[in-house]
N, C-alpha and C positions, 0 to 999 in steps of 0.2 A: 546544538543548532548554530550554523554559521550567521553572524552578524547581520549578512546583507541579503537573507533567502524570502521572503515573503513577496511581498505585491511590492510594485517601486512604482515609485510615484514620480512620475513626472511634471516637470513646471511647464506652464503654457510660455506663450510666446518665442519669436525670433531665438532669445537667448538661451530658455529652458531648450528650443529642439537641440542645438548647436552641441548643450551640453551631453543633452541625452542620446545624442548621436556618437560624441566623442567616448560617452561610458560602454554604447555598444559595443564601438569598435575598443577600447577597451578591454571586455569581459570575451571578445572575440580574439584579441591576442593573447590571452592571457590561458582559454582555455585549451590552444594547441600548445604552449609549451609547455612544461617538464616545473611541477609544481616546486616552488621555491628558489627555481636555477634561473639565475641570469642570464641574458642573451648571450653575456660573451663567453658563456661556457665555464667562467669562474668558477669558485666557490659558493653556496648559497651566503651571503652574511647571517648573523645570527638575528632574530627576529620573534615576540609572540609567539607562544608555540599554540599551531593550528586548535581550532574549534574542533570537538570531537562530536561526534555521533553521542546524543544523549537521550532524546527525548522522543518518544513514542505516545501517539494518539489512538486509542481502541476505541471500536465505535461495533457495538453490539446491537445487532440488527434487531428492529422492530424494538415493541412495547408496550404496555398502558393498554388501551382498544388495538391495538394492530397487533393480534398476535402471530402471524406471518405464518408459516406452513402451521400443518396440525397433521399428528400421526396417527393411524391405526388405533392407537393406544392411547393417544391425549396428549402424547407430551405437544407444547407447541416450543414454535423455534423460539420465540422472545424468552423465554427461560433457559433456555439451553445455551443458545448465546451469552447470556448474560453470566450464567455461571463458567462458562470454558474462557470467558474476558477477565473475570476474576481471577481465577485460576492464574490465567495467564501472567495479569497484573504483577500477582503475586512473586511469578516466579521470574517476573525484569527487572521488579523491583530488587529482588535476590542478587540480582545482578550487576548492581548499582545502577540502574538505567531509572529515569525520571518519567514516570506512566500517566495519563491523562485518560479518563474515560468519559468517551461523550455522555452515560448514564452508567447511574449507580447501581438505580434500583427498579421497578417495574412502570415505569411510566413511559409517554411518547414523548421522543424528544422529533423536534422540526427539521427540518431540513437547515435552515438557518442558523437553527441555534449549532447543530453538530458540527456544520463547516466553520459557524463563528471563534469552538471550544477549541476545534484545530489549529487554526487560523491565529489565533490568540495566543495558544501556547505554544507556536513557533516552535513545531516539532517538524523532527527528521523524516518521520513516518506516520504512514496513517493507515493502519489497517481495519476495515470494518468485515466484523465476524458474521458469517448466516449460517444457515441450514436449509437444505435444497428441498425441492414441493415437486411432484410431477405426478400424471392423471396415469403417469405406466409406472405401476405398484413396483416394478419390476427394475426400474433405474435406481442406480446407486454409484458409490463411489464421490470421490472431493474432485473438485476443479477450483482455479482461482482467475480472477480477473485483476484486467488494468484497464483502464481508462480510453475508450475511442469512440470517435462518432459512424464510426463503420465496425457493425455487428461480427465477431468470427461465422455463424451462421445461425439460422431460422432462431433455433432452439437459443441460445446464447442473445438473441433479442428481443425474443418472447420475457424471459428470463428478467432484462434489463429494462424492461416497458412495466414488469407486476411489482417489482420493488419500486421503479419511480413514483405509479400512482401511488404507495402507498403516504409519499410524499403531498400529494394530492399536485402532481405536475409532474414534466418530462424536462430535457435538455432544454435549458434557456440559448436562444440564436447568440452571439456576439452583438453588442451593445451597438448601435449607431455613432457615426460621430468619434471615433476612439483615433488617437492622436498616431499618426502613422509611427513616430518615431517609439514612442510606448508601446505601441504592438510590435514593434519587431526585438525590443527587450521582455514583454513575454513571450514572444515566441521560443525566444533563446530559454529564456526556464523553464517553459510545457516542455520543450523538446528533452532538454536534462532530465527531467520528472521521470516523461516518457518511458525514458530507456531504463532509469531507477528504478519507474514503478513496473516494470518488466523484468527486470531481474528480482526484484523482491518477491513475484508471485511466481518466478521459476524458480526459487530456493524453499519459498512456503509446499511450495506443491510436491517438490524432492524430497523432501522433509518429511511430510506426512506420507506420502506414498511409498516409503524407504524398507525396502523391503517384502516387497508386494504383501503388506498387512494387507491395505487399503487401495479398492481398485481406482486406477486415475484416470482422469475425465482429461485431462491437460490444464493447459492455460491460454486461456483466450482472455477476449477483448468484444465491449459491450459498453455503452453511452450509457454508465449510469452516473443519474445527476449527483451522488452523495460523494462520488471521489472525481467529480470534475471542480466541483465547488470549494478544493481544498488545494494550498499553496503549497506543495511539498511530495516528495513521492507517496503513491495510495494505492493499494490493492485493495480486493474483496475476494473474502475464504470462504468458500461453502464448504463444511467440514463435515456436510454428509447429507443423504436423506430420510427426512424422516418420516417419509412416507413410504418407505418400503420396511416393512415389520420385523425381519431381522437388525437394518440398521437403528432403525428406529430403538431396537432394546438394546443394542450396545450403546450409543450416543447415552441414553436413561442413563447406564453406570457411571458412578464416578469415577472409578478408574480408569475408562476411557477419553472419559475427560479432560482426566488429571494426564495423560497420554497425551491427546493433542495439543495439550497446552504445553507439555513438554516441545515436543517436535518444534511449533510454532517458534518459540523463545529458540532453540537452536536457529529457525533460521533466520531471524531479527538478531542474534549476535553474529553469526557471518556475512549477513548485510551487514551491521554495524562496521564489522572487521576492515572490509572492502571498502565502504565509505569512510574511514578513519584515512586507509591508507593511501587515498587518490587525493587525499589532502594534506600527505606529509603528516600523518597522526601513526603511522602503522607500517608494515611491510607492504610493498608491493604487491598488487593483485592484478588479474588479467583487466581488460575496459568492460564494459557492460553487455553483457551477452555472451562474452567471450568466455569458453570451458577454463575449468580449472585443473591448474597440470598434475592436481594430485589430493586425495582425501582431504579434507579440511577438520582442524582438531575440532570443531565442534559436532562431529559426525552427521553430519549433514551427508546422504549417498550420492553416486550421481542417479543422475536423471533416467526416469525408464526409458526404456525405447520410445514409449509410446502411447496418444494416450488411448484412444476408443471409448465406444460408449458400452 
């Protein structure tokens, strides 16, 4: 986790704006040139070697009283969640990466507390895990989100309205009163997030879908409050439904599980990869969004054509 990535705090007054004006434009020259290279096209000098990609925040949906979808069969999503984050845990851990989980074990954690746990640990990423619920027995397949106040459509805000209440609230407005020169230095970070947390839920989504095991939903975008409330890129994975009775008894096995969690962990080290390298930590990668000109060692596929319901 780079040094200066969280919430910035600006000084009030004359001289706080002056300043925090001067860091914008700052963090705005700085992020059109060519990381480590001097204007005048020099040498980079020798310097600190960059901050790497470390630390990863899971956030396993529901819990405690909120046991979020329920299958056919019983399983509910708050256990399934919680073991496929374990899992997963396990295997970033494996990896040498530094893993945080918003919960352990079977209880409800808050809204507050989970963006606090992130927030705190000044992590690189935030992925919170579900399991999809729908009244047509007959939907299936993984989708992943990113963060907007504009729904991809109907179904994707329905979606994003049943998890908030479980919060017991919706998207908080923007605060009154917020110092214009501080809002246009977070603007500059949501907007970085943004495209991070867009490419991270189009490498999660590749990933699990790799291979047409798993049918894909795609990746959209939907105002949910649990990955607006957090400083750093954030998707949310619905890694299946369990309200369709076949999915429902594969998700049950552990070996599929133990499967998604794999995939997942592939696509948090190729995000990793990609964010090392646009920091001078790694080889060059395309910018954000932009195809990759070729397999990636962590076998990551490309992308389906397409998603469908």
């Amino acid at each position: 986790m780079r040094a200066g990535q969280g919430c910035v705090r600006i000084a009030r007054g004359a001289h706080g704006a002056r300043a925090a004006l001067a860091l914008a434009l700052a963090l705005a020259s700085a992020s059109s040139a060519s990381p480590g290279a001097p204007p005048d096209g020099s040498a980079a000098p020798s310097g600190p070697t960059p901050d790497r990609f470390d630390t990863i925040v899971l956030d396993p949906g529901h819990g405690g009283d909120d046991h979020g979808a329920r299958g056919p069969h019983g399983l509910y999503e708050k256990d399934l969640t919680l073991d496929v984050a374990r899992r997963l845990a396990r295997q970033l851990e494996g990896r040498a990466f530094r893993v945080v989980l918003s919960r352990r074990e079977d209880r409800f954690v808050g809204l507050d507390e989970r963006t606090r746990i992130a927030n705190e640990a000044r992590a690189d990423l935030f992925v919170s895990i579900h399991a999809n619920g729908s009244e047509a027995r007959a939907a299936r397949g993984v989708e992943t989100y990113f963060a907007s106040l504009e729904a991809t459509d109907e179904a994707a805000s329905r979606l994003a309205r049943l998890e908030n209440e479980a919060f017991g609230g919706a998207a908080a407005p923007a605060a009154a009163g917020v110092d214009p020169v501080a809002a246009i230095l977070g603007d500059m970070l949501a907007t970085e997030h943004l495209a991070l947390s867009q490419e991270f839920a189009r490498l999660a989504l590749r990933a699990l879908a790799a291979g047409g095991a798993t049918h894909s939903r795609g990746v959209k975008q939907a105002p949910f409050v649990v990955l607006m409330g957090v400083q750093m890129p954030a998707a949310l994975v619905e890694i299946g439904f369990v309200t369709n009775a076949r999915e429902e008894a594969l998700l049950a096995q552990a070996a599929e599980r133990e499967r998604i969690a794999t995939l997942l962990a592939q696509a948090v080290d190729e995000f990793a990869r990609r964010f090392d390298a646009r920091r001078g930590a790694g080889a060059a990668v395309p910018a954000a969004g932009a195809p990759a000109a070729a397999p990636t060692p962590t076998g990551v596929a490309p992308a389906p054509a397409g998603g469908g319901r």
